[in-house]
C-alpha positions as CSV (number, residue, x, y, z in Angstrom):
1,X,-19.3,26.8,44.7
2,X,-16.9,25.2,47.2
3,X,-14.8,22.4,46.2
4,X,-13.3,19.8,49.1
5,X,-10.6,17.5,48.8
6,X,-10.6,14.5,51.2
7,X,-7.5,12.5,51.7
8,X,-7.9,9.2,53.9
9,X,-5.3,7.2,54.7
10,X,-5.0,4.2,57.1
11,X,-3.6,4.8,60.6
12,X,0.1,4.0,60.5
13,X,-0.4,1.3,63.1
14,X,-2.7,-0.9,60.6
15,X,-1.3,-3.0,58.4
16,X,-1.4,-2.2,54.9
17,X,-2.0,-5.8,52.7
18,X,-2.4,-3.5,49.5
19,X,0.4,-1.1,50.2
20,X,2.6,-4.0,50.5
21,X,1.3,-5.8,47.6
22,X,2.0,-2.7,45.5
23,X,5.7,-2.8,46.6
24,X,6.2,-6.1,46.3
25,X,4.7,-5.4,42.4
26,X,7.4,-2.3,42.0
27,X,10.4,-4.3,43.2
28,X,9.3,-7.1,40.7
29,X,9.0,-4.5,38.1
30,X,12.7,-3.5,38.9
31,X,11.7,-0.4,41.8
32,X,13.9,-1.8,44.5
33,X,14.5,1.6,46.2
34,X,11.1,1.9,47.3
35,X,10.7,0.8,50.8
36,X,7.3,1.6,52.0
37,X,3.6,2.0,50.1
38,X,0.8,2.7,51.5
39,X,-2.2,3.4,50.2
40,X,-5.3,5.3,50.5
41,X,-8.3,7.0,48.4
42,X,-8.9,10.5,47.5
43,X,-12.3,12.0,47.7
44,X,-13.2,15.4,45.5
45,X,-16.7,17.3,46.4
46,X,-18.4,20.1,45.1
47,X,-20.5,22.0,47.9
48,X,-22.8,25.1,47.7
49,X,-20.2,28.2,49.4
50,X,-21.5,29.1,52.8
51,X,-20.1,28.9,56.9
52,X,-20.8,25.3,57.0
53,X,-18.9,24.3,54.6
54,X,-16.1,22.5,57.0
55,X,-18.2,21.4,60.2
56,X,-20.2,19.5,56.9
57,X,-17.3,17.8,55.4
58,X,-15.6,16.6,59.1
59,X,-19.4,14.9,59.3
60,X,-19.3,13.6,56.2
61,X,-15.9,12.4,56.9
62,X,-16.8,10.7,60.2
63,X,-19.8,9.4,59.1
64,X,-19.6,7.9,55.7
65,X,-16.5,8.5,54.2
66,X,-13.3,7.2,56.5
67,X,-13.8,4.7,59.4
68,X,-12.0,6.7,61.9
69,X,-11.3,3.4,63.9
70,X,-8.6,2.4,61.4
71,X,-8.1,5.5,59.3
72,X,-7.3,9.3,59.3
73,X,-8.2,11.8,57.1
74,X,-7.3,15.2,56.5
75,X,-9.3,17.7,53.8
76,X,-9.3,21.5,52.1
77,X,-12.0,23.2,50.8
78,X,-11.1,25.9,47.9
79,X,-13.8,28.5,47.7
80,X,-14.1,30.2,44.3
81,X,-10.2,31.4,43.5
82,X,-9.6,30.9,47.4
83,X,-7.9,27.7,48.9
84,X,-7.6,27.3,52.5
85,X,-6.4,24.3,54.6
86,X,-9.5,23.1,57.4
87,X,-8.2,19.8,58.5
């Protein structure tokens, strides 16, 4: 079993209404020292072990899970006790 973890994350040139939201929350709260928050969602998926492993998850990734108009993405997939960066 192969287990990927997708990170997506808005392009730095969109705007980030939550990310700013969150800051202006944490310097409410007190957190004046942070200057910048973006957000962005993390994805976790368990995938049967084999070669296609990566070309399936960069699919997935363009397809369904990021809109690569406005965001990136970048992803590893540990198999078994292995961990290797893909993308």
């Amino acid at each position: 079993m192969a287990v990927a973890r997708i990170q997506v994350k808005l392009k730095p040139t969109v705007l980030d209404a939550q990310g700013a939201q969150v800051r202006q929350a944490l310097h409410a709260l007190g957190f004046e020292g942070v200057r910048d928050v973006r957000m962005g969602r993390y994805i976790e998926l368990e995938l049967p072990d084999g070669a296609d492993a990566e070309r399936e998850v960069h699919a997935m990734c363009e397809q369904l899970l990021a809109n690569p108009v406005i965001e990136t993405y970048e992803f590893e997939i540990a198999i078994s006790d292995q961990q290797s960066v893909i993308r």
